[in-house]
Structure formats: C-alpha cells, structure tokens
C-alpha positions in Angstrom: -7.7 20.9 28.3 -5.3 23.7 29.6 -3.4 21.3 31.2 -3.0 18.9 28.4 -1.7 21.6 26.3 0.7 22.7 28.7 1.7 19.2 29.0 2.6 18.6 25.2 3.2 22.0 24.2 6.5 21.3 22.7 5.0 18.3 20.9 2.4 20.7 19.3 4.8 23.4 18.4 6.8 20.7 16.8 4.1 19.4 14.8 3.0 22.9 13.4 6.4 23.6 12.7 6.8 20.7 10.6 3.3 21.2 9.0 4.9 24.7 8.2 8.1 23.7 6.9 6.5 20.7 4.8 3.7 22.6 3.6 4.6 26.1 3.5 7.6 26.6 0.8 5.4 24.9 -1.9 2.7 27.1 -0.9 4.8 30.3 -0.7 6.8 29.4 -3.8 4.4 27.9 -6.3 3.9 30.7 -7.6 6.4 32.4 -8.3 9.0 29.3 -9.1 7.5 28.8 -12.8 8.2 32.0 -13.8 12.0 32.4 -11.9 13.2 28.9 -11.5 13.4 29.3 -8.2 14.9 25.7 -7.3 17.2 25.9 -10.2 20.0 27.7 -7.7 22.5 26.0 -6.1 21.8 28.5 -2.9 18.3 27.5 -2.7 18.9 23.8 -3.6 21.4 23.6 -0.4 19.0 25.6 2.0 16.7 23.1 1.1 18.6 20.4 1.9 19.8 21.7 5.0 16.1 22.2 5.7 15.6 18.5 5.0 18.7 17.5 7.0 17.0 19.3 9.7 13.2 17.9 9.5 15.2 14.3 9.2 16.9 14.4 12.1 14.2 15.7 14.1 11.6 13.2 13.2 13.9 10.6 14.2 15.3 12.5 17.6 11.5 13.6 18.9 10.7 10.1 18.9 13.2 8.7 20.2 13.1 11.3 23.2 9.3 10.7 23.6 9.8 6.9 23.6 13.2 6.6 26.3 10.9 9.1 29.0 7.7 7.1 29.0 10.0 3.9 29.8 11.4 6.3 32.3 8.4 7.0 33.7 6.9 3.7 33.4 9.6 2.1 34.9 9.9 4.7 38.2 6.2 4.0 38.6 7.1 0.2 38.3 9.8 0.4 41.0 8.2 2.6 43.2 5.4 -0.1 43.6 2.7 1.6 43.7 -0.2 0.0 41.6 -2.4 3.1 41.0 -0.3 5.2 39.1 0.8 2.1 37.2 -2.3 2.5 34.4 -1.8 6.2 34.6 1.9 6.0 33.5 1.3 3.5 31.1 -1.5 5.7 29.1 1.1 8.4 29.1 3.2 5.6 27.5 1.0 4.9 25.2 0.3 8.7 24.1 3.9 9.6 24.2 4.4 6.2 21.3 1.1 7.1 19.4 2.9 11.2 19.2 6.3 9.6 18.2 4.8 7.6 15.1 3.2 10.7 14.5 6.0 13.3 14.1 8.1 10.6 12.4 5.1 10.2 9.9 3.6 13.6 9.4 6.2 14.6 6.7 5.5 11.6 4.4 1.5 12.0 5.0 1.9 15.5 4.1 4.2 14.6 0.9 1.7 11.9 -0.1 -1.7 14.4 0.2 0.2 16.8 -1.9 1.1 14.4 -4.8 -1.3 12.1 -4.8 -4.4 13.6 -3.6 -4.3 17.2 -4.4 -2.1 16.3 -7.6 0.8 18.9 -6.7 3.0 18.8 -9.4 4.7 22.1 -10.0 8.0 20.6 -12.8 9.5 23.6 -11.6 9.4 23.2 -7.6 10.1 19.8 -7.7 13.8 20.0 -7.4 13.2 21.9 -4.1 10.4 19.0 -2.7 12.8 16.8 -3.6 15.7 18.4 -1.6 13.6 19.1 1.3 11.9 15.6 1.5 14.7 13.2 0.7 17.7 15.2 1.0 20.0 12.1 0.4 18.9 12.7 -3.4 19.2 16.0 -3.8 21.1 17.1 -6.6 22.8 20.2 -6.5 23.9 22.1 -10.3 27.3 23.2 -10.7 26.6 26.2 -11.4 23.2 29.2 -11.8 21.5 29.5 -14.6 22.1 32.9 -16.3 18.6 34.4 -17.2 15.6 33.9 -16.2 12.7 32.2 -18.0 9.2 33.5 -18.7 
C-alpha cells in the first residue's frame, strides 16, 4: 500500500486538488453569496475563470502525460524482450488510462452530483460555477454593482 501511494502520489494530490477546487468555492461561498453577490464582480468573475482555465488545461495535460509514459513503458518492456514484465507493464498501462479518464472526468461528475443529485442551485453562485466549469461561457459585467443587496 505504501508503495502504491508513493507511486501515484502526484495523481492523488491532483485529484484532491480538483475535488477542492470543484467542490470547495460553492461550499465556502454559498453562504455568503446570497447576501453579497459575490459572483456579481468582474474581479471574482475573472479569478474564476482563470481558475477554470486552469482545471481545463490540466484535465486534458494529466492525461495526456499519463497516457504517452505507459506507451513508454510498455513499449521499452516490448523492445527489451523480455516476456515477464510484459503483463506487468501493461497493467500499469491499463491503471495509468483508467486514472487519465478519471482526472478528465472528475470535474463533470462533481458538477452533475451537485446539480442534479444534491439539487445545488444557489441563483446567486451560479455565475461563478459557471465561470469555473465552462470558462468559454463565462460572461464577465462591465462594470460592479454599487451596493450590496440583503
């Protein structure tokens, strides 16, 4: 067990921190967005974006680096010839794909349980989700409101 958690430490640390930054701003900010408009800022609006930027381009990246060194390793163990580790390097293949779909999937399974299953649905926050989870649709005021809103 020690070993396997050496081994994919930086695939778990990955996945919490997308569980964090998925899950944690609507936790954190729920409630106190109602009462401040919290997602109404153009400041928080583009940090949440960025933040989405960011969680995009890393749950395509992870995968892709998981994916290119199991064919690395698969195909050293390949021309190497030796027929023993061959099933060994393929199961860490296999792992290294099933972690991939994983990372690239966790956000939207974590968007879905929050919306569908819970039945999340904060008006006020979901300018921010929105920003954070499909930053290509993120739509940012020109300007702050002036007062807040009780």
């Amino acid at each position: 067990m020690k070993n396997f958690l050496k081994k994919y430490q930086f695939v778990i640390i990955l996945t919490l921190l997308l569980i964090v930054l998925c899950v944690g701003p609507k936790l954190v900010f729920a409630a106190t967005s109602s009462k401040l408009n919290f997602c109404q800022y153009r400041g928080t609006r583009r940090a949440f974006k960025i933040l989405g930027l960011v969680i995009n381009f890393i749950k395509i990246l992870v995968p892709i680096i998981l994916i290119i060194t199991g064919i690395m390793s698969l195909s050293k163990t390949i021309f190497s010839g030796k027929s023993e580790d061959f099933t060994a390097s393929l199961t860490l293949l296999v792992r290294k794909c099933i972690a991939g779909i994983v990372i690239f999937l966790l956000p939207t399974v974590i968007n879905y349980a929050f919306d569908s299953l819970i039945g999340y649905n904060d008006a006020s926050f979901t300018a921010c989700t929105r920003c954070m989870l499909t930053p290509n649709n993120c739509q940012i005021p020109d300007e702050d409101p002036d007062t807040y809103t009780d």
